[in-house]
DSSP file (Angstrom, degrees, kcal/mol; ACC not computed):
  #  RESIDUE AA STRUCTURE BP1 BP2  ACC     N-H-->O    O-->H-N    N-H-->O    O-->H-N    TCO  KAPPA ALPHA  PHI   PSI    X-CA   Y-CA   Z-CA
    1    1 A X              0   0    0      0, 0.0     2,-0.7     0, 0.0     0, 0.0   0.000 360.0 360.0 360.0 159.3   54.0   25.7  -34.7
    2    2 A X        -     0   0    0      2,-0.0     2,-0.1     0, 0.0     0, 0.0  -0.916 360.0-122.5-136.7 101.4   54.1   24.7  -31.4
    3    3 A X        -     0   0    0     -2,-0.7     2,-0.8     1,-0.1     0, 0.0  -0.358  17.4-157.3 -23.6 105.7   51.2   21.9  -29.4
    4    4 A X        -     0   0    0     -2,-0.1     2,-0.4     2,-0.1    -1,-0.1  -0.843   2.2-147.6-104.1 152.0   49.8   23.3  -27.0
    5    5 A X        -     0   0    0     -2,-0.8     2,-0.4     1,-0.0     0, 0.0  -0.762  12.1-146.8 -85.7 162.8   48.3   20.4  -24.2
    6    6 A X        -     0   0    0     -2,-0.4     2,-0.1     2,-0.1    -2,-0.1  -0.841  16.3-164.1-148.8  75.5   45.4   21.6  -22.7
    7    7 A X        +     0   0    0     -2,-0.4    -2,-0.0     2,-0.0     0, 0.0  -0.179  49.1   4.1 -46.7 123.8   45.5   20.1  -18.9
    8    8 A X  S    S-     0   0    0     -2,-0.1     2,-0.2     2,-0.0    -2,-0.1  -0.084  87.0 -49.3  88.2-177.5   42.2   20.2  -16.9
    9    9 A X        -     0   0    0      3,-0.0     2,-0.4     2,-0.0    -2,-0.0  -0.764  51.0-116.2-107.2 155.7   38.3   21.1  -17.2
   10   10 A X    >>  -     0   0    0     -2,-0.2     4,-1.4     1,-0.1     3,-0.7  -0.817  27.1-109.9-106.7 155.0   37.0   24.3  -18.5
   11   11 A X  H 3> S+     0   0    0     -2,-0.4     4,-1.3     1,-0.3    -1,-0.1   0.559 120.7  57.8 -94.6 -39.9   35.1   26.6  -16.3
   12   12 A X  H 3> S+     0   0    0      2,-0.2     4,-2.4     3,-0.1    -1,-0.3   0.960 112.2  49.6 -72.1 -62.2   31.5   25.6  -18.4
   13   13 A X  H X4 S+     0   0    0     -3,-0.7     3,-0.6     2,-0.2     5,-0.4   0.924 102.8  51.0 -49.2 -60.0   32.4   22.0  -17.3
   14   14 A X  H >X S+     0   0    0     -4,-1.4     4,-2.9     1,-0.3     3,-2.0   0.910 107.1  54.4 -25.0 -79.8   32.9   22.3  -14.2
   15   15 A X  H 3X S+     0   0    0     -4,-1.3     4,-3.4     1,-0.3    -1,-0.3   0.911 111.2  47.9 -17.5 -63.2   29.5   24.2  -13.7
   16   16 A X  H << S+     0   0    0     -4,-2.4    -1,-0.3    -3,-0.6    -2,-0.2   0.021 105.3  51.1-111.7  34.4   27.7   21.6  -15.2
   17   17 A X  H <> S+     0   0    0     -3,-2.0     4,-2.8    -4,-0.1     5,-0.4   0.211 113.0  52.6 -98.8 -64.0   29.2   18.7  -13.4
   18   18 A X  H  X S+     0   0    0     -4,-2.9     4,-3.2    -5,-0.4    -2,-0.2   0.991 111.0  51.9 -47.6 -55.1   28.2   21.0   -9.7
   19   19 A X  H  X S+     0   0    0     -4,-3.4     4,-0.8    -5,-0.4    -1,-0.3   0.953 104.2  46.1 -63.3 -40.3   24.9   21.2  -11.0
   20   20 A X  H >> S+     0   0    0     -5,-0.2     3,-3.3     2,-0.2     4,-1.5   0.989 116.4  56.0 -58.7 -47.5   24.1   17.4  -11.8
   21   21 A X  H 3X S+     0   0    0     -4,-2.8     4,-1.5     1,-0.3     5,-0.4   0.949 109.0  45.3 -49.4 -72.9   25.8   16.9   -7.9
   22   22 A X  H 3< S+     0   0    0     -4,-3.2     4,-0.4    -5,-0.4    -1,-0.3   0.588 108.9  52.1 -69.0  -3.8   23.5   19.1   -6.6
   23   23 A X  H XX S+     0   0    0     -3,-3.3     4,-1.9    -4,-0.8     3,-0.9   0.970 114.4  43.4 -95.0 -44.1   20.4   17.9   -8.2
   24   24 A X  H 3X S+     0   0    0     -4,-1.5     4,-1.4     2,-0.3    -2,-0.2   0.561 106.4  54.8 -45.4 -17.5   21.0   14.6   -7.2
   25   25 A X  H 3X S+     0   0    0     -4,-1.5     4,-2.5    -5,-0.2    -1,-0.3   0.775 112.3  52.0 -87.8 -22.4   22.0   15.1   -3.7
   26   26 A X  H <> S+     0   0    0     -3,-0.9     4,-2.2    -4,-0.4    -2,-0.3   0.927 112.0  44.1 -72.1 -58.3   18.7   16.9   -3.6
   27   27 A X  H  X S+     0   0    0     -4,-1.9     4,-1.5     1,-0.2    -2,-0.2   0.991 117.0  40.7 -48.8 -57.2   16.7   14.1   -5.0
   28   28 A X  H  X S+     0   0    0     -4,-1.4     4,-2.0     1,-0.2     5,-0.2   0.886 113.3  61.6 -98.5 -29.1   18.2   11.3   -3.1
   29   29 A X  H  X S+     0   0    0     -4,-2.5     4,-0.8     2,-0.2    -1,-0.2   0.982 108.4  45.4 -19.1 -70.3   18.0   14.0    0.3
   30   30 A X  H >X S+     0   0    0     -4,-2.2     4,-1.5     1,-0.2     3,-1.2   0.962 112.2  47.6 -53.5 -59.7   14.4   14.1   -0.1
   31   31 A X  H >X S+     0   0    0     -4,-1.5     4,-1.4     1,-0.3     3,-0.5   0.752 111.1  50.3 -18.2 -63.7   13.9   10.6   -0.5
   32   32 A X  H 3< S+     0   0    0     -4,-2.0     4,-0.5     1,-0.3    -1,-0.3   0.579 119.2  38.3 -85.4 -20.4   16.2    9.6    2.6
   33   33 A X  H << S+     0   0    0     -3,-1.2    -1,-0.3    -4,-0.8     4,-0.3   0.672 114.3  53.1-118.8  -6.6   14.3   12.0    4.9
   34   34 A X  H << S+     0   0    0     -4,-1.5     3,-0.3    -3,-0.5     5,-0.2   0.834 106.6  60.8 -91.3 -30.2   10.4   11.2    3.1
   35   35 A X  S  < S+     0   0    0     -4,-1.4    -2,-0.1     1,-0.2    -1,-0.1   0.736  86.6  68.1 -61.3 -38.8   11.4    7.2    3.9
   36   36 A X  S    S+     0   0    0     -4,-0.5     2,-1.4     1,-0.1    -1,-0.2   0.790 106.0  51.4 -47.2 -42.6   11.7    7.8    7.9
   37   37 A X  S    S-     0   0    0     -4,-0.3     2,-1.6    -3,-0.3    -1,-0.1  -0.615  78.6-139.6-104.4 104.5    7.6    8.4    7.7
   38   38 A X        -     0   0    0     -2,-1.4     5,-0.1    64,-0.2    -3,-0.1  -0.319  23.2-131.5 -64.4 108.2    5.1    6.3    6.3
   39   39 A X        -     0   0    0     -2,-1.6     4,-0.5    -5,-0.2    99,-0.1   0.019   7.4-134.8 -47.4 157.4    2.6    8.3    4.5
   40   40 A X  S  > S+     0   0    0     97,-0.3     4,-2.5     2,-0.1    -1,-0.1   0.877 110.5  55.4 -63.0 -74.4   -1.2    7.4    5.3
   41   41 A X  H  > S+     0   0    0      2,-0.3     4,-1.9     1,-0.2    -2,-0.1   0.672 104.8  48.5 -37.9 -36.2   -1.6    7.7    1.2
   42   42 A X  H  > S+     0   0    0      2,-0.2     4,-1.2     3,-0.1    -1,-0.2   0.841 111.5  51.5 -87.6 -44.8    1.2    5.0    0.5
   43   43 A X  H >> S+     0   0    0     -4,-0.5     3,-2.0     2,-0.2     4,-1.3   0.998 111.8  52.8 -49.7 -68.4   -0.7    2.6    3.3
   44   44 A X  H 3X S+     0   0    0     -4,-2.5     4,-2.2     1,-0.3     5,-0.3   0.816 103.5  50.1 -55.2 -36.5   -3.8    3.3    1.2
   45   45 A X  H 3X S+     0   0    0     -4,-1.9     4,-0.8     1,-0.2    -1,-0.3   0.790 115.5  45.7 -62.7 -20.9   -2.6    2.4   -2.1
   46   46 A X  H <X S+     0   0    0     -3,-2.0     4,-0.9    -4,-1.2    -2,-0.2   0.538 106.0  53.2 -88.7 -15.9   -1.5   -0.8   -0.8
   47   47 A X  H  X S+     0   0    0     -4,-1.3     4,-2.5    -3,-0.3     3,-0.4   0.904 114.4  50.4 -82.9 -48.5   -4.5   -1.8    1.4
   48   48 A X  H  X S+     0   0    0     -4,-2.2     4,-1.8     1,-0.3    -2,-0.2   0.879 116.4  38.5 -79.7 -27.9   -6.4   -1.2   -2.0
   49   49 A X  H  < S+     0   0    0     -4,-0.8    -1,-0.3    -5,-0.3     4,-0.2   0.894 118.1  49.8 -69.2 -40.8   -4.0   -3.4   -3.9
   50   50 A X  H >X S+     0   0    0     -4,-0.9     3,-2.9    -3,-0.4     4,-2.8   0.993 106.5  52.9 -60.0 -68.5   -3.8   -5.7   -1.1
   51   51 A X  H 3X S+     0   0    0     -4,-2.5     4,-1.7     1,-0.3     3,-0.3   0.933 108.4  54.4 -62.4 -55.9   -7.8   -6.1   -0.7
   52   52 A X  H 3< S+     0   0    0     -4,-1.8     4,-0.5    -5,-0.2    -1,-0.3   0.454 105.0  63.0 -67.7  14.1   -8.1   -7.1   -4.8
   53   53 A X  H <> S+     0   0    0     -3,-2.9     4,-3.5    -4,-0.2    -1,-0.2   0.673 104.0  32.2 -43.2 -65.8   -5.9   -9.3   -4.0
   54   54 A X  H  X S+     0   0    0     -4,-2.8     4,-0.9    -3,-0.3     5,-0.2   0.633 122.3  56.1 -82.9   0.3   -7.5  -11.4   -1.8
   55   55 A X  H  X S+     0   0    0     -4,-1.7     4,-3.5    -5,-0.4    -3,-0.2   0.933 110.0  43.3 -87.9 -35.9  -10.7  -10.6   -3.7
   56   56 A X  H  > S+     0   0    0     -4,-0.5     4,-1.0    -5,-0.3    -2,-0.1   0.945 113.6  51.2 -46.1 -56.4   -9.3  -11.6   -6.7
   57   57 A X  H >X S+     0   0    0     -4,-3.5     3,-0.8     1,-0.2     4,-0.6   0.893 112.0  48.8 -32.5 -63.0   -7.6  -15.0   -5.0
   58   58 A X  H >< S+     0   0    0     -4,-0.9     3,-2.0     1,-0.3    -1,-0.2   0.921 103.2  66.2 -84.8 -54.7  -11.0  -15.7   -3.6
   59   59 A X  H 3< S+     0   0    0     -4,-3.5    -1,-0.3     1,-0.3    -2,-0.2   0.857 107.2  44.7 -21.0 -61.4  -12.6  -15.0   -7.6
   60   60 A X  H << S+     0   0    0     -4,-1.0    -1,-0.3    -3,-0.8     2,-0.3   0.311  88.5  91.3-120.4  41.3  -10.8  -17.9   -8.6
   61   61 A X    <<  -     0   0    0     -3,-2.0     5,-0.1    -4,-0.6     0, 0.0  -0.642  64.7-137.0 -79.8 143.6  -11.2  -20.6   -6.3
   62   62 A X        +     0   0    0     -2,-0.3    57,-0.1     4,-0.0    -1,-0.1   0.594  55.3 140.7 -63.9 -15.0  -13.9  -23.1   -6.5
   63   63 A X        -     0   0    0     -5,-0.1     3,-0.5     1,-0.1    -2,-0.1  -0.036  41.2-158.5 -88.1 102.4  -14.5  -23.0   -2.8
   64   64 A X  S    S+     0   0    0      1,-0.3     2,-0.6     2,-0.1     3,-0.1   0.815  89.0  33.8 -26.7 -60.1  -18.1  -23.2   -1.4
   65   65 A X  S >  S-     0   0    0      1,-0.2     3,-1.4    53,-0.0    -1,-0.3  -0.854  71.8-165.5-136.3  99.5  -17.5  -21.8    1.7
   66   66 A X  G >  S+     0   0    0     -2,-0.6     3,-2.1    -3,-0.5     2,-0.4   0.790  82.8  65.4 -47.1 -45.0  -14.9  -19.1    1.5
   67   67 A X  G 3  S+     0   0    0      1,-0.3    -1,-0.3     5,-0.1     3,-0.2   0.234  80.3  73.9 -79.3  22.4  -14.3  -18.9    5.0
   68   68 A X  G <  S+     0   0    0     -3,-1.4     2,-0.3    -2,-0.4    -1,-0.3   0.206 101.7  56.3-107.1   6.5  -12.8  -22.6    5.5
   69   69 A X  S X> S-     0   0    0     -3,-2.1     3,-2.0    -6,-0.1     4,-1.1  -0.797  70.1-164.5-134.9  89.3   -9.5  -20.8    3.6
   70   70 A X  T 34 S+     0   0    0     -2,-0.3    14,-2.2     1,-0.2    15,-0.8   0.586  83.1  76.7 -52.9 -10.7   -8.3  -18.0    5.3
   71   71 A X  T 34 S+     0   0    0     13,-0.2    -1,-0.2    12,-0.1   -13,-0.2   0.769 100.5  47.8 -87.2 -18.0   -6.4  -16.9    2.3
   72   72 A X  T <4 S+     0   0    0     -3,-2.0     2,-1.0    -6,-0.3    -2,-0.2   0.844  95.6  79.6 -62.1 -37.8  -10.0  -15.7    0.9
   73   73 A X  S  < S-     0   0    0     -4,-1.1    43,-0.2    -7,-0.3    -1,-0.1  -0.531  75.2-137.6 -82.4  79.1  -11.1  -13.9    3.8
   74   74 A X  E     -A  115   0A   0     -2,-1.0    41,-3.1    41,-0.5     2,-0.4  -0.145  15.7-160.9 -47.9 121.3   -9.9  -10.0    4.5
   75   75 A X  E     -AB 114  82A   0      7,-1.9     7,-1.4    39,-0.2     2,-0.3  -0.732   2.6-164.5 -89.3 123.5   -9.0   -9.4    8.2
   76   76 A X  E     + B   0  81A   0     37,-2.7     5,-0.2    -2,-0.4     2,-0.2  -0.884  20.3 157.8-116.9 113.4   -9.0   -5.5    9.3
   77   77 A X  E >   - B   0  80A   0      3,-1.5     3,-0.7    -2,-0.3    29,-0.1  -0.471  54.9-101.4 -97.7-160.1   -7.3   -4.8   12.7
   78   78 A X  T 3  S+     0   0    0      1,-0.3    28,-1.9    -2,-0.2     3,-0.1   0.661 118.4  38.6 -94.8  -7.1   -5.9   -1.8   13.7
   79   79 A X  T 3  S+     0   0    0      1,-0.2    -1,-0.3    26,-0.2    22,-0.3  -0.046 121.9  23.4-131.7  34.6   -2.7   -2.7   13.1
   80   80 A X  E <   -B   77   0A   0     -3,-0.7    -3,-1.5    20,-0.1     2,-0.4  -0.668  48.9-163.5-172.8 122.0   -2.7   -4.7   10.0
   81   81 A X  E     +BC  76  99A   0     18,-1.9    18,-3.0    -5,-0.2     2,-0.3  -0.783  57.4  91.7-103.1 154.5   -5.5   -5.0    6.5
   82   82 A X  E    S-B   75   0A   0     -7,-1.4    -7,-1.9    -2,-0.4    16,-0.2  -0.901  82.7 -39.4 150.3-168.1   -4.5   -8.7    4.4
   83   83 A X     >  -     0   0    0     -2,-0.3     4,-1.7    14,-0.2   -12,-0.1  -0.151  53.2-114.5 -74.8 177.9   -5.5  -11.9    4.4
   84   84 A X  T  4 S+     0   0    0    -14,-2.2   -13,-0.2     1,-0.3    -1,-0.1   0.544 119.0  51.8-102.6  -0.1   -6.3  -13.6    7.5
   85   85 A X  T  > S+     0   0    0    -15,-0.8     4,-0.5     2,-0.1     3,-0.4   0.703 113.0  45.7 -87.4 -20.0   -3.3  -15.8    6.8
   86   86 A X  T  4 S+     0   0    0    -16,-0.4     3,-0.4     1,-0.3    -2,-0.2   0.899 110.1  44.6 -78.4 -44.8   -1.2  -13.0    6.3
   87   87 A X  T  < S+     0   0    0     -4,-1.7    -1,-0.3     1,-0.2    -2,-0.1   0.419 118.2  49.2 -90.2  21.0   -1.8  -10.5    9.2
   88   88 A X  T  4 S+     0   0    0     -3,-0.4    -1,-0.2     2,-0.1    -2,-0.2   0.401  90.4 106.7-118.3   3.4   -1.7  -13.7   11.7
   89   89 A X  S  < S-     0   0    0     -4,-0.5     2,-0.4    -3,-0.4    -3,-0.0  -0.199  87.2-105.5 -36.6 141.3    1.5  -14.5   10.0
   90   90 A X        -     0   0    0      1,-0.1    -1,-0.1    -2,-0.0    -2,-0.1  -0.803  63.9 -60.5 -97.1 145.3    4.7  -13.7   12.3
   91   91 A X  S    S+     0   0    0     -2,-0.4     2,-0.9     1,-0.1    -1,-0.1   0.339  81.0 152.9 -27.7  64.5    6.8  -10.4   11.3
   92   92 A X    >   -     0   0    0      1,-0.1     3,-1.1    -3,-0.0    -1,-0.1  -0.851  32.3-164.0-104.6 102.1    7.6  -11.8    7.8
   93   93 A X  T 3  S+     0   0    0     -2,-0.9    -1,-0.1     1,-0.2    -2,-0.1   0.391  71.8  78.5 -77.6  16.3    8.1   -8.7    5.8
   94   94 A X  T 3   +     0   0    0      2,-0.0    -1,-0.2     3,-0.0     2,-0.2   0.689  65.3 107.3 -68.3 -22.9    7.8  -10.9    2.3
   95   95 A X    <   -     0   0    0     -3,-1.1     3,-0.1     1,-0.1    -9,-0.0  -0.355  47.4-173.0 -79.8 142.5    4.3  -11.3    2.2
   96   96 A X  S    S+     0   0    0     -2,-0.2    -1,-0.1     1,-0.1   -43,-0.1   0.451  71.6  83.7 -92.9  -3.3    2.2   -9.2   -0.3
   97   97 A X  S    S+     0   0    0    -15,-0.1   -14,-0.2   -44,-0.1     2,-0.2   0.701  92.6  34.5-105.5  -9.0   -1.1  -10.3    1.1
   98   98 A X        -     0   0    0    -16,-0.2     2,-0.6    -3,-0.1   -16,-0.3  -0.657  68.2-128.2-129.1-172.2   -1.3   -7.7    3.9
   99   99 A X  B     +C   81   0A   0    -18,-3.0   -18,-1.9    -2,-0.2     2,-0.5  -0.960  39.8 156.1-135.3 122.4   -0.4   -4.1    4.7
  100  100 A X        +     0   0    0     -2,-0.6     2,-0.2   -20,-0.2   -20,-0.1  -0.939   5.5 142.3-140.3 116.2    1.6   -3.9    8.2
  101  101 A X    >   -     0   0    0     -2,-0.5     3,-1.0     3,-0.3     2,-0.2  -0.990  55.1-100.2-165.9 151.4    3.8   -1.2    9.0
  102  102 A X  T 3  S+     0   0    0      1,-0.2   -64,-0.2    -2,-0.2     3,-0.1  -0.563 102.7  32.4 -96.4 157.9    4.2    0.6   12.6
  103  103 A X  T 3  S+     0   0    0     -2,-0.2    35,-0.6     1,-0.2     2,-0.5   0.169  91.4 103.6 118.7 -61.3    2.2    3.7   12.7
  104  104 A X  E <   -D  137   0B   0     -3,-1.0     2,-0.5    33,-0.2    -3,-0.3  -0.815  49.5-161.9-104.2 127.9   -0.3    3.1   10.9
  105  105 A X  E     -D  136   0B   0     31,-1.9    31,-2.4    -2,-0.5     2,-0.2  -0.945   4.6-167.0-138.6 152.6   -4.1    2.3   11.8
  106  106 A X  E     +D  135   0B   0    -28,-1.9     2,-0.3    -2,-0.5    29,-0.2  -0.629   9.9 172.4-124.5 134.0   -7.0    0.8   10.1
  107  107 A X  E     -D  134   0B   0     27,-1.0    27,-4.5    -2,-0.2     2,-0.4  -0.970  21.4-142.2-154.9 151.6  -10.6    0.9   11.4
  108  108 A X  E     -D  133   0B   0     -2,-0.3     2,-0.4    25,-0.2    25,-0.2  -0.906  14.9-122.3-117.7 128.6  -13.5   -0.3    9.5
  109  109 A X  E    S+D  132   0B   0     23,-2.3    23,-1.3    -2,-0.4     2,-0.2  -0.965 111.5  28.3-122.2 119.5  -17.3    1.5    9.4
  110  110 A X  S    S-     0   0    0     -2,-0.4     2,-0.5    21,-0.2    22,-0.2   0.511 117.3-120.5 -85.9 165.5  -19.5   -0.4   10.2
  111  111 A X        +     0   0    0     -2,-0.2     2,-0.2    -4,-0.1    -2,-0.1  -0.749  50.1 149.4 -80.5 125.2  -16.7   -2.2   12.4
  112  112 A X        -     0   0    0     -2,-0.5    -4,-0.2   -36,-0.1     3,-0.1  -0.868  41.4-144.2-156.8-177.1  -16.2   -6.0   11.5
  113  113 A X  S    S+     0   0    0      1,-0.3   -37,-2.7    -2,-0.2     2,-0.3   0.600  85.1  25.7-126.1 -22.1  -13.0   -7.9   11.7
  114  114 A X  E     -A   75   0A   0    -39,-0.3     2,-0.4     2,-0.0    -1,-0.3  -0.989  58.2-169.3-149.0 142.1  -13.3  -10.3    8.4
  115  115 A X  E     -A   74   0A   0    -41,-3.1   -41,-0.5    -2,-0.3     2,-0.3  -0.935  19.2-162.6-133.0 123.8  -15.4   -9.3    5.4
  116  116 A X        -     0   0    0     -2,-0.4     8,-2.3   -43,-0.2     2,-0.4  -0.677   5.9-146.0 -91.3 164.1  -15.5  -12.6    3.1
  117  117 A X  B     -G  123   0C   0     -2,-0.3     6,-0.2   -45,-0.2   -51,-0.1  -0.949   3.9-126.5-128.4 164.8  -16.5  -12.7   -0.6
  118  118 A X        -     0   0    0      4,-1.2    -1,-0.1    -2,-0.4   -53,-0.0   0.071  39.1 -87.7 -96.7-155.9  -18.0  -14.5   -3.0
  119  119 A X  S    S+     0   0    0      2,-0.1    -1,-0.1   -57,-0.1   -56,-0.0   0.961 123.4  54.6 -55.6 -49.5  -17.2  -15.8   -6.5
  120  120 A X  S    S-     0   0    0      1,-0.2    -3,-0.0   -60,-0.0    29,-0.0   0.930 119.9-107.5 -62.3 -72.8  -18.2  -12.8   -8.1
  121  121 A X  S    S+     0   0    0    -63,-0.1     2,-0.2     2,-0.0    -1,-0.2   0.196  74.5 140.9 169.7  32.6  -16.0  -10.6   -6.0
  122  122 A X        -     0   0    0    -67,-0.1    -4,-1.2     1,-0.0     2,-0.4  -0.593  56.9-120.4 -97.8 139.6  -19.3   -9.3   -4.0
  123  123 A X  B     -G  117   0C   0     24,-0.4    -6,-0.2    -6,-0.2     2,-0.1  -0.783  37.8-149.3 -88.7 152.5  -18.5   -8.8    0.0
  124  124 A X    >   +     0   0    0     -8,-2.3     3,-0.5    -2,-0.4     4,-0.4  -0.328  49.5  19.6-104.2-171.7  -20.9  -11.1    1.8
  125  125 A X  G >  S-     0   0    0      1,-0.3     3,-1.3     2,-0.2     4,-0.3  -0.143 129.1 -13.6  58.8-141.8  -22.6  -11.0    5.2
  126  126 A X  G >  S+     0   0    0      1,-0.2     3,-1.9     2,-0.1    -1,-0.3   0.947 138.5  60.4 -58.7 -35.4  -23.0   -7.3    7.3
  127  127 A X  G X  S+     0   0    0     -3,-0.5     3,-1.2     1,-0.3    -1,-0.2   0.822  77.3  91.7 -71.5 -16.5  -20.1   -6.0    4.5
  128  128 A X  G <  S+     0   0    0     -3,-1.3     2,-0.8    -4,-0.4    -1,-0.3   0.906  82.3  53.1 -36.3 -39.2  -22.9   -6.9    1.8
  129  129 A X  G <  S-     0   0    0     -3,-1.9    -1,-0.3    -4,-0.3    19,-0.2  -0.071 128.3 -89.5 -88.9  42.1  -24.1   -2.9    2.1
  130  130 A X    <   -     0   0    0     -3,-1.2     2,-0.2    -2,-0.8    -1,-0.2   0.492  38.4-124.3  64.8 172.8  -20.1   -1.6    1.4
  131  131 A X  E     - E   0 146B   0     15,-1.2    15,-1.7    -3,-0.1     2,-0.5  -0.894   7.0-145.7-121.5 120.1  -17.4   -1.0    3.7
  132  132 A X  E     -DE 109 145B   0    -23,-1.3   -23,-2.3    -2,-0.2     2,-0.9  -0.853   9.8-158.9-134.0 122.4  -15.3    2.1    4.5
  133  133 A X  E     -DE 108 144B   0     11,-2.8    11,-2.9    -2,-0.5     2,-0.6  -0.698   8.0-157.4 -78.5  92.3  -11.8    1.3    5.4
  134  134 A X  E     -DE 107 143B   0    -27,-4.5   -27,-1.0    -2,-0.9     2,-0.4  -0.814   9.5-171.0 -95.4 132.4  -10.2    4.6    7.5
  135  135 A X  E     +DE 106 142B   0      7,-1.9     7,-2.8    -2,-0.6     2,-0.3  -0.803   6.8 177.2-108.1 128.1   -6.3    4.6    7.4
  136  136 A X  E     +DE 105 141B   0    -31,-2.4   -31,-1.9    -2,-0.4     2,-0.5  -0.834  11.2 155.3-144.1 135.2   -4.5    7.2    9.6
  137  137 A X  E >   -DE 104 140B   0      3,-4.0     3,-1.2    -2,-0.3   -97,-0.3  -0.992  65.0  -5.2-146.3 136.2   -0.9    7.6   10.0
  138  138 A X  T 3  S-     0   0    0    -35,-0.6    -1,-0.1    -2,-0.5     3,-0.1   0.692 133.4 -44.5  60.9  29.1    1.2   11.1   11.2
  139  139 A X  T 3  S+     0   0    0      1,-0.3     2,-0.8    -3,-0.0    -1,-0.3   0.153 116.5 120.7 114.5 -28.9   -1.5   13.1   11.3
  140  140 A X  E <   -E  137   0B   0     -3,-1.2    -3,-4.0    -4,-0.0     2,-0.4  -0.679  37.3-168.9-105.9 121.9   -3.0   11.8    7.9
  141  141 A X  E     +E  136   0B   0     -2,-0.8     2,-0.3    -5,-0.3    -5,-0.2  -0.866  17.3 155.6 -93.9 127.9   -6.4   10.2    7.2
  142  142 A X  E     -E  135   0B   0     -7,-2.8    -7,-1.9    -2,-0.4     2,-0.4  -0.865  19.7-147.1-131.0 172.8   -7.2    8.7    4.3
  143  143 A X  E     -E  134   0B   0     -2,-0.3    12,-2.4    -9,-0.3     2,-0.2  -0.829  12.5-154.2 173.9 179.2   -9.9    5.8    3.1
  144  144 A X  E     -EF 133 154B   0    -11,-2.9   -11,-2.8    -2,-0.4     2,-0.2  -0.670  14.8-149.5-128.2 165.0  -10.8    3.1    1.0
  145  145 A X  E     -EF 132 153B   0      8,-1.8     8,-1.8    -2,-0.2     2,-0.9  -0.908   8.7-167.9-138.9 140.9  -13.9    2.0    0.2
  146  146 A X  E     -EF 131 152B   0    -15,-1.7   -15,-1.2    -2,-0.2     6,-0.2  -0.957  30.0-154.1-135.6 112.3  -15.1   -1.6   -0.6
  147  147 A X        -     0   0    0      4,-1.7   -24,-0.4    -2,-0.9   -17,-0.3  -0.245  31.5 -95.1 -75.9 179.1  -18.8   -1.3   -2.2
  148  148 A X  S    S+     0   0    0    -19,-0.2   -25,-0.2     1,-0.2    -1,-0.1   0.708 121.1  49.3 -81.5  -5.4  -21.4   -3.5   -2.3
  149  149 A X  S    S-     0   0    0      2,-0.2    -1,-0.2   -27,-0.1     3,-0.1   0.693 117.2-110.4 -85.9 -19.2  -20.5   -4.7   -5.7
  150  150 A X        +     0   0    0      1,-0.4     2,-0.1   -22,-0.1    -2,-0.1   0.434  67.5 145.8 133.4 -24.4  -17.6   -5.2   -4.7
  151  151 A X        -     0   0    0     -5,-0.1    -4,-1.7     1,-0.1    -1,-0.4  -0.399  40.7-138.7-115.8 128.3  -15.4   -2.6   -6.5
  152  152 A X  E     +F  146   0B   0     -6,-0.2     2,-0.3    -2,-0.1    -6,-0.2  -0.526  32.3 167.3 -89.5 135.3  -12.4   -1.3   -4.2
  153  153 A X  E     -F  145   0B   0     -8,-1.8    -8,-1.8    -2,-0.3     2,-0.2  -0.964  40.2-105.6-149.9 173.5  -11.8    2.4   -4.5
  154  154 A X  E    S+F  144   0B   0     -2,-0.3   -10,-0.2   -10,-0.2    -9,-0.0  -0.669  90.5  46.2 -89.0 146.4   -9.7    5.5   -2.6
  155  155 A X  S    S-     0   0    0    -12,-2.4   -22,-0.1    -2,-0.2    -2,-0.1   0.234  98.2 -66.1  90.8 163.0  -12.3    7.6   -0.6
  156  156 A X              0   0    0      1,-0.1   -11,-0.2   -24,-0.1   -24,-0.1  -0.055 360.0 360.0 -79.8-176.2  -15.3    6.6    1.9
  157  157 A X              0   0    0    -13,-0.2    -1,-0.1   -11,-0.1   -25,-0.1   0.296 360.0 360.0 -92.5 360.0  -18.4    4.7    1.0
């Protein structure tokens, strides 16, 4: 009886090698061409992450008067939500404490420029009566919403 060797891929393989190719080149496609634009939505999850940050920070400091540490206090311009150390910070893309990206702009109703908070995690001053944070980038508006208790959420006030 006679061996035979059997040389090559079979016709089933083959197929299902072309198909994994093509779903990945489709996956990592999408990806490559979604990256180009920064979503509104991806700014908002990050201002909201960003702002219980500094709310948190601010939680557990002893500090009398929050606004003698500028890593308590949240700044909104148009072109940057964080701390106030963060968005006056020079183009250091390491920092976690703000959200900065070109494109995207932030406006605050009522309009203020710094909203501080207190131990509990309450905004003080005009922001006592909440805050609504509007993001818009490419077309897209979104916003976050800073209450008067304090509690950071997606959608206006």
């Amino acid at each position: 009886m006679i061996k035979r060797a059997f040389l090559g891929f079979t016709l089933v393989e083959l197929i299902v090698v072309m198909l994994l190719v093509s779903i990945i080149s489709v996956v990592a496609y999408s990806r490559l061409i979604g990256s180009s634009s920064f979503s509104a939505y991806t700014a908002q999850e990050q201002a909201i992450s960003v702002i219980r940050q500094v709310q948190i920070s601010r939680m557990q400091s002893n500090l009398v008067n929050p606004v003698s540490n500028s890593h308590y206090v949240l700044t909104i311009t148009s072109d940057c939500v964080g701390s106030v150390t963060g968005c006056s910070a020079s183009n250091d893309e390491l920092r976690s404490d703000r959200v900065q990206e070109s494109g995207v702009n932030f406006y605050s109703s009522p309009a203020m420029n710094t909203i501080a908070f207190d131990l509990l995690g309450n905004p003080l001053g005009s922001a006592s009566s909440g805050v609504t944070i509007t993001i818009q980038s490419n077309g897209n508006t979104t916003q976050v919403c800073i209450n008067e208790q304090g509690y950071v959420h997606q959608g206006g006030c």
